[in-house]
C-alpha positions as a Markdown table, in Angstrom:
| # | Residue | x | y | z |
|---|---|---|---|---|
| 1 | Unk | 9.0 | 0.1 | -12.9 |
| 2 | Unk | 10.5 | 0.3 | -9.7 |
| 3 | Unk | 14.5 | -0.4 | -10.6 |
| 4 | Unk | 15.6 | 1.6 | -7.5 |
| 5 | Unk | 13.9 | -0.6 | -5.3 |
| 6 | Unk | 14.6 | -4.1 | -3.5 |
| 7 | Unk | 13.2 | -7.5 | -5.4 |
| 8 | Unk | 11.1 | -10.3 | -3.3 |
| 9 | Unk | 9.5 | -13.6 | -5.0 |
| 10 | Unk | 6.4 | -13.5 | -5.4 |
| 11 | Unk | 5.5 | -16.4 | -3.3 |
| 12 | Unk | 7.1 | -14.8 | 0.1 |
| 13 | Unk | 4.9 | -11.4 | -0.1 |
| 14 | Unk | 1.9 | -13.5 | -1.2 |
| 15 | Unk | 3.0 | -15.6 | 2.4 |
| 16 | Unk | 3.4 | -11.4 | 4.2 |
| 17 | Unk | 0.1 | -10.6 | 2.6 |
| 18 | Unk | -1.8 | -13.9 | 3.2 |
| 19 | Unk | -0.8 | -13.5 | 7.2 |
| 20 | Unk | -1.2 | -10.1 | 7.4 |
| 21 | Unk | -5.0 | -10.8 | 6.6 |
| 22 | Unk | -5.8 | -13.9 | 8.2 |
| 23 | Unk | -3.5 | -14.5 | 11.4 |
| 24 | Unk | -4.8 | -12.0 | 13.6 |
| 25 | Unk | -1.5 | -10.1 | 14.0 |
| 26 | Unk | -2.6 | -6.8 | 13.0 |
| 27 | Unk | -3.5 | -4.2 | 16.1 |
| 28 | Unk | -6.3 | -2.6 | 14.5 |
| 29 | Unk | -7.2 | -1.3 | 18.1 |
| 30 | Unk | -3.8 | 1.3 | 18.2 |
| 31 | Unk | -3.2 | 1.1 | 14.8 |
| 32 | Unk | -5.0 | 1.5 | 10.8 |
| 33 | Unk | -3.7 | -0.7 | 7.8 |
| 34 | Unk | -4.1 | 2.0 | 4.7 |
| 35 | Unk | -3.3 | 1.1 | 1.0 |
| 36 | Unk | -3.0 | 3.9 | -1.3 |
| 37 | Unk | -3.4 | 2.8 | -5.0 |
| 38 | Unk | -0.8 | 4.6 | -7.2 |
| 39 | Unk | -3.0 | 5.4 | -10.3 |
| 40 | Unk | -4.2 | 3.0 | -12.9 |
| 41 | Unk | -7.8 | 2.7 | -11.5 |
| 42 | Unk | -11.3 | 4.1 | -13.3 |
| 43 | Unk | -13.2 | 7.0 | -10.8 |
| 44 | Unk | -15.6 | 4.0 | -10.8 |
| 45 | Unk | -13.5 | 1.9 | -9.6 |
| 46 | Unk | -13.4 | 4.1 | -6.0 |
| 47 | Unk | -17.2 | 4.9 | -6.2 |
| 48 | Unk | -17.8 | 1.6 | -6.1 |
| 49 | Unk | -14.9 | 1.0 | -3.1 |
| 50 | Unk | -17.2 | 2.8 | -0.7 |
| 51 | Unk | -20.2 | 0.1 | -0.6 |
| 52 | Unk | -17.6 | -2.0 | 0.5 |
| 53 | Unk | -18.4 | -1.8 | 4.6 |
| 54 | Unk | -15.0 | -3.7 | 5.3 |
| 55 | Unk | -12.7 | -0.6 | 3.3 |
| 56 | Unk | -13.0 | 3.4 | 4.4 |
| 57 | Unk | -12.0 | 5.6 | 1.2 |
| 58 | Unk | -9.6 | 8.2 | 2.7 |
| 59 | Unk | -9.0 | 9.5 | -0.7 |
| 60 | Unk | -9.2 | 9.9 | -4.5 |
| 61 | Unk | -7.9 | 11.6 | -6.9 |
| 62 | Unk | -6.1 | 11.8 | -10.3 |
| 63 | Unk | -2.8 | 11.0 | -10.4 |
| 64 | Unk | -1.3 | 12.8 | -13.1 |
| 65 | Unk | -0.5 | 16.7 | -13.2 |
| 66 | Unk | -3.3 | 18.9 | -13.1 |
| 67 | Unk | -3.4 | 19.6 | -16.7 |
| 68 | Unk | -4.0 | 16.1 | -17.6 |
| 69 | Unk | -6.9 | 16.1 | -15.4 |
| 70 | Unk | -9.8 | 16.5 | -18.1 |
| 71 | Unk | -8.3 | 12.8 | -19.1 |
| 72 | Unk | -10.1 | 11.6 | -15.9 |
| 73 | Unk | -11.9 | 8.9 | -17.9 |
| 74 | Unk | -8.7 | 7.3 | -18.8 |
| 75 | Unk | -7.8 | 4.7 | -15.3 |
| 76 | Unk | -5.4 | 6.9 | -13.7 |
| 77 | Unk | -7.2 | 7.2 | -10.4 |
| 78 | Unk | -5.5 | 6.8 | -7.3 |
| 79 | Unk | -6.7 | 6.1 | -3.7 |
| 80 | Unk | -6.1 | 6.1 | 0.3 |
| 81 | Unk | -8.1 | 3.1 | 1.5 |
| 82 | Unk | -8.1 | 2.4 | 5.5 |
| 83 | Unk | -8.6 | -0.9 | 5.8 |
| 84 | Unk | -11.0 | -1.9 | 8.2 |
| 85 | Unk | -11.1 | -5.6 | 8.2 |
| 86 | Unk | -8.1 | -7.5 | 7.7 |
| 87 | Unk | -9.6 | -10.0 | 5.6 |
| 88 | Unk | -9.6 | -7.5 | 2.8 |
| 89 | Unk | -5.7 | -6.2 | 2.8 |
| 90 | Unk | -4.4 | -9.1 | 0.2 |
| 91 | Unk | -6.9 | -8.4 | -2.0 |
| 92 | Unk | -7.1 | -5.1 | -2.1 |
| 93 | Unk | -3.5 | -4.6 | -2.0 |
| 94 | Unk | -3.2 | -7.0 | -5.1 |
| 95 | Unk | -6.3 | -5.2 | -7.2 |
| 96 | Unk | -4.5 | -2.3 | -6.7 |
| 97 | Unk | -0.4 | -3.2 | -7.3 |
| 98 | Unk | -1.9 | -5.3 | -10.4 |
| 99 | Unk | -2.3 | -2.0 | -11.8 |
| 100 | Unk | 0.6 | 1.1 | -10.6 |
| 101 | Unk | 2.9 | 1.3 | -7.6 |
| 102 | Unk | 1.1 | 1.2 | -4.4 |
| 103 | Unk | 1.6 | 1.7 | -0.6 |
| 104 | Unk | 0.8 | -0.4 | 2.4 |
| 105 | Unk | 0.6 | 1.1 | 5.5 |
| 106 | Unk | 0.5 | -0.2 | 8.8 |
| 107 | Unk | 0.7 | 3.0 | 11.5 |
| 108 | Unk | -0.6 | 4.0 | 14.7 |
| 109 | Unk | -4.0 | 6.0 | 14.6 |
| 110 | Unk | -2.5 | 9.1 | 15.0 |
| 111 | Unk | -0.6 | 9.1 | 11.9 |
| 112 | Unk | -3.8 | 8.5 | 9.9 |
| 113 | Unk | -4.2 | 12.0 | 9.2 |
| 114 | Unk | -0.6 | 12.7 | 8.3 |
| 115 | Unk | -0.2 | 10.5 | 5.6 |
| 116 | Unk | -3.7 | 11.1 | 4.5 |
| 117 | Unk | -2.7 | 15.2 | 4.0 |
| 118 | Unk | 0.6 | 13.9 | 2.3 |
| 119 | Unk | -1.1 | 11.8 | 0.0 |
| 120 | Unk | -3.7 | 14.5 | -0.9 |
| 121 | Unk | -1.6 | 17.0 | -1.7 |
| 122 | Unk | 0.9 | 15.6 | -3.9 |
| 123 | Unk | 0.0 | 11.8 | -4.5 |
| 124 | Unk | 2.9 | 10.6 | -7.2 |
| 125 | Unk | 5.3 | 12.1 | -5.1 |
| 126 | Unk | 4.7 | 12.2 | -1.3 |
| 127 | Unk | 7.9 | 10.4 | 0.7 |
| 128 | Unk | 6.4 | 8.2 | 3.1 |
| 129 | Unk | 10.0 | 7.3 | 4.2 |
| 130 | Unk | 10.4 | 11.1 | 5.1 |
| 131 | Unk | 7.2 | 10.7 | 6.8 |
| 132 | Unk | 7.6 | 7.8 | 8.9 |
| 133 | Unk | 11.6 | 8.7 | 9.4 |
| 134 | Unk | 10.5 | 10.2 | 13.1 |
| 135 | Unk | 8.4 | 6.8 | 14.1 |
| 136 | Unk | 9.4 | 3.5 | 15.7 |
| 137 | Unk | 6.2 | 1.4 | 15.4 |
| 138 | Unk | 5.5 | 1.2 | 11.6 |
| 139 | Unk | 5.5 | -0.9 | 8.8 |
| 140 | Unk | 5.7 | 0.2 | 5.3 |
| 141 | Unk | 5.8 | -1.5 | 2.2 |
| 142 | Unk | 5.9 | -1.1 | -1.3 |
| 143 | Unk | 4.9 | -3.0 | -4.7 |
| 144 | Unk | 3.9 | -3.1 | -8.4 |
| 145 | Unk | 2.9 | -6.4 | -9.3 |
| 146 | Unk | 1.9 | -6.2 | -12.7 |
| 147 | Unk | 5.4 | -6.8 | -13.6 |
| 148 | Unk | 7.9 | -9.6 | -12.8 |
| 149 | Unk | 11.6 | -10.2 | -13.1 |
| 150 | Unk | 13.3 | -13.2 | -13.2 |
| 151 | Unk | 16.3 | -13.6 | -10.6 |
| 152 | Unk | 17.9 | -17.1 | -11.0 |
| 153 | Unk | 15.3 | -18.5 | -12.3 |
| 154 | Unk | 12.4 | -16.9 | -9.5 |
| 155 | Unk | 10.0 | -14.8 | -10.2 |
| 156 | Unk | 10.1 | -12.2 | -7.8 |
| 157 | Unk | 8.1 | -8.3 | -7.7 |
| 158 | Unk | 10.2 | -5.5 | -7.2 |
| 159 | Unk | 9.1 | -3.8 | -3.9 |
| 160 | Unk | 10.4 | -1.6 | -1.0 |
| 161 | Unk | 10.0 | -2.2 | 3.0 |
| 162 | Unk | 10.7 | 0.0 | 6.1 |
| 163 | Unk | 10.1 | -1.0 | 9.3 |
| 164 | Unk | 9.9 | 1.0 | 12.7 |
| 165 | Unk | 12.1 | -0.4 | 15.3 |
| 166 | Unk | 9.4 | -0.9 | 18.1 |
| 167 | Unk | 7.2 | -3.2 | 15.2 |
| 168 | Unk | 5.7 | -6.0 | 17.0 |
| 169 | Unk | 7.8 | -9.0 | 17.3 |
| 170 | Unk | 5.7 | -11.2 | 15.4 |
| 171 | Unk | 5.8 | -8.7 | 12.2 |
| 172 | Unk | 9.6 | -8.3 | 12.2 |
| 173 | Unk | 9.5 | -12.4 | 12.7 |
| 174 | Unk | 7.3 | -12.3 | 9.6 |
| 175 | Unk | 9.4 | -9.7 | 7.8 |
| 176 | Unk | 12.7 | -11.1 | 8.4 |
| 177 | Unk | 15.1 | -12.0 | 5.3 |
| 178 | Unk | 13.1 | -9.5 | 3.0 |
């Protein structure tokens, strides 16, 4: 679980997710929405990802050490996914979280590639923060949601959030108070 991390009820990043997919306020011109699943997915799972004409597999690999790799059949798969139509960010995002830690990624174009290499290379421990710590227009957020806590009485997902300081003003109006 993510204890280090920042807690946020479950209703307010259902409301961040629902918008983010429906409300038009994603750039997708500039910029590309990725989600990368954490692990907890079948290889299948991915294969079958990339019929899906609204999603663009970036990535896939296992996500434990190397020597655990010949477990491949167990879910431990994780996954880059650019997101090509908004419509398909809360649900993806939730398929995936439901199941390990993952990433949502909202970046200019060029960056694509950046996190896509980081990701690759060592996917249970990349730093997108270290990544994105140069960049002003960004959003980045984190949950697991296949765990809850209860906080006076709410039930709330742990989570993370960065935001680059030239974000739209309609995400940070979305984003503020989390």
């Amino acid at each position: 679980m993510l204890s280090r991390h920042k807690e946020i009820s479950v209703a307010k990043l259902d409301t961040i997710l629902a918008t983010l997919s429906t409300s038009g306020i994603l750039d997708l011109t500039r910029n590309d929405v990725l989600i990368f699943g954490g692990g907890g997915q079948s290889r299948s799972y991915y294969n079958n990802l990339r019929s899906d004409p609204d999603v663009e597999i970036l990535w896939t690999g296992w996500c434990g050490p190397t020597w655990t790799s010949f477990l491949s059949f167990i879910p431990g798969q994780a996954g880059l996914v650019k997101i090509l139509k908004p419509s398909r960010l809360k649900p993806l995002f939730e398929d995936l979280a439901s199941h390990s830690v993952s990433d949502l990624y909202y970046i200019p174009k060029q960056l694509t590639g950046k996190i896509q290499n980081a990701v690759s290379k060592r996917p249970t421990s990349n730093d997108p923060k270290k990544i994105l710590e140069n960049e002003v227009s960004f959003l980045y957020l984190q949950s697991e949601m296949d765990q809850t806590v209860i906080t006076n009485g709410e039930e709330r997902y742990l989570f993370d959030i960065a935001i680059g300081s030239e974000l739209s003003d309609d995400l940070k109006a979305l984003l503020s108070g989390v």
